[in-house]
C-alpha positions in Angstrom: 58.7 172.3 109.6 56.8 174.4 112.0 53.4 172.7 111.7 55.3 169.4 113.8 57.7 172.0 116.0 55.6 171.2 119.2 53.0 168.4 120.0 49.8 170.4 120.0 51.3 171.6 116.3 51.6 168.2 114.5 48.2 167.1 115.8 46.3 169.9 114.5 48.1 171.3 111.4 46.8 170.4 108.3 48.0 166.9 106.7 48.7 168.9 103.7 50.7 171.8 105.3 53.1 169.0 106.6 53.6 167.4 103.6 54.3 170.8 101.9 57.1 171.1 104.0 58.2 167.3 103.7 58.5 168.3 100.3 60.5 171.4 100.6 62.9 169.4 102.8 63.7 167.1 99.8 61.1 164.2 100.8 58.7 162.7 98.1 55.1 162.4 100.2 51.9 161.1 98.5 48.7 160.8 100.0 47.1 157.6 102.3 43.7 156.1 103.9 45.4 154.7 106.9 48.5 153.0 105.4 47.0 152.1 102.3 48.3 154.3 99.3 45.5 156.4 97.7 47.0 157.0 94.5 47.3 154.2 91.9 50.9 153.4 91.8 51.2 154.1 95.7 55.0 155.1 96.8 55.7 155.2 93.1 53.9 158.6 92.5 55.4 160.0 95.7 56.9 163.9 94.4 57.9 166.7 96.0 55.6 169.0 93.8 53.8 171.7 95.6 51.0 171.7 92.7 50.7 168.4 92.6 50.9 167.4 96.7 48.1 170.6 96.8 45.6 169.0 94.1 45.7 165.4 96.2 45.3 166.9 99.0 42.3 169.3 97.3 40.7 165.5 96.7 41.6 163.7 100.1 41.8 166.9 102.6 42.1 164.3 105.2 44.5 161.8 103.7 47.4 160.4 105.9 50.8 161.2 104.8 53.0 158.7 103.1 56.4 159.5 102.8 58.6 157.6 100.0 61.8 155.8 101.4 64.8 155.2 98.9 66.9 158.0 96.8 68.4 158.6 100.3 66.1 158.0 102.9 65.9 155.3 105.2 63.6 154.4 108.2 64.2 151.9 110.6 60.6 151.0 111.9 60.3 149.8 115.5 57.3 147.7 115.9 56.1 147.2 119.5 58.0 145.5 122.5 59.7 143.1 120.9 60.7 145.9 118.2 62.2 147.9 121.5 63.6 144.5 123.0 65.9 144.2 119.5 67.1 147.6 119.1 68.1 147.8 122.5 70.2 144.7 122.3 71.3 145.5 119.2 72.3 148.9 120.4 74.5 147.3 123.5 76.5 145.1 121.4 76.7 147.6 118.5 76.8 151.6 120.4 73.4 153.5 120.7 71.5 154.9 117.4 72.3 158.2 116.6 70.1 161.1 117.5 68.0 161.5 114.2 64.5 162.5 113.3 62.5 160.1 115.6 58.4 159.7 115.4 56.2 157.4 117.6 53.6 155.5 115.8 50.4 154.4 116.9 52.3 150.8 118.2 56.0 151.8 117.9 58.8 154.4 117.0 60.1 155.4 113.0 64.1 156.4 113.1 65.0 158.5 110.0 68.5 158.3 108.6 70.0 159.5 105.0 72.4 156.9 103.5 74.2 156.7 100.0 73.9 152.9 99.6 71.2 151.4 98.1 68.8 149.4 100.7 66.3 147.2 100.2 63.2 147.4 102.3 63.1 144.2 105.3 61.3 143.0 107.6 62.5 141.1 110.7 65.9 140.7 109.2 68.0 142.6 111.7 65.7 141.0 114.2 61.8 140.7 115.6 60.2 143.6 115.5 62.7 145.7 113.3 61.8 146.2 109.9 63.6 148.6 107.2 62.1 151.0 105.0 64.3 151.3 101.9 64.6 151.9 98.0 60.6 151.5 96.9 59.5 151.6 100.6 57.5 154.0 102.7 56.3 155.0 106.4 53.3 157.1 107.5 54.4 160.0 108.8 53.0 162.8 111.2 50.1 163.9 111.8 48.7 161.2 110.3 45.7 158.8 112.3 47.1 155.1 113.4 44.6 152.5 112.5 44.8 152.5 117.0 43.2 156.1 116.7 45.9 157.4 118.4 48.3 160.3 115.6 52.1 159.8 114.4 54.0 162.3 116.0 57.5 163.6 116.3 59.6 163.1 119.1 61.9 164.6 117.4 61.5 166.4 114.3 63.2 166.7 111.4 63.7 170.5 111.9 64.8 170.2 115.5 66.8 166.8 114.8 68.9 166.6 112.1 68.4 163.1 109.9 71.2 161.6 111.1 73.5 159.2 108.7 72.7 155.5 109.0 75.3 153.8 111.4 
């Protein structure tokens, strides 16, 4: 996934570039305005189809990227301070997360994992701030715009980190 390898990369490849190579890793992407899906049954179209990822983004060149959790793919979304606060508690009674494919968001951080169970999505369930992004979920993923104007980046990339199991 060279186009998020480096920082200057992710923030001025194409949106459709990276979610070209989303696809070719194995993840179903779909197209977004901000974090609202743009097709009409959202996470539910999500592919991995080159021809079909190129003729959204031929519609919406400048569509955020949505990437489908479920079938394998989990994210653990970190919401702010009080986000940070849980994870790091829950981390020093339970052993530190994994290194994994790690993205900051325009107000917190998105850990990536694989799993074989079958997860529900959550929010606030393992705590304030923590929500989970399972079967019929999905995040917004580099280089996509934060409704803050700032850009989802990687930290650490799915091509420089691997997606680490879920703990």
């Amino acid at each position: 996934m060279t186009a998020q390898g480096d920082s200057e990369g992710a923030a001025t490849a194409a949106p459709v570039v990276a979610a070209l190579e989303y696809a070719a890793a194995g993840w179903r992407v779909f197209p977004c305005a901000a974090k609202v899906p743009r097709t009409r049954n959202g996470c539910k179209d999500a592919t991995a189809d080159p021809a079909v990822i190129t003729g959204w983004w031929d519609m919406w060149p400048g569509a955020d990227i949505g990437v489908a959790t479920g079938d394998g793919l989990l994210v653990l979304d970190v919401d702010g301070e009080p986000g940070a606060d849980t994870l790091h508690e829950l981390e020093r009674a339970h052993g530190e997360l994994p290194a994994t494919a790690h993205a900051i968001t325009g107000g917190g951080e998105h850990y990536y994992f694989t799993t074989t169970a079958p997860i529900r999505n959550s929010a606030g369930k393992l705590g304030p701030g923590l929500d989970v992004r399972g079967d019929g979920g999905y995040v917004v993923a580099p280089p996509s715009s934060h409704l803050s104007g700032r850009r989802y980046e990687w930290d650490q990339a799915p091509d420089e980190a691997e997606v680490a199991p879920l703990p």
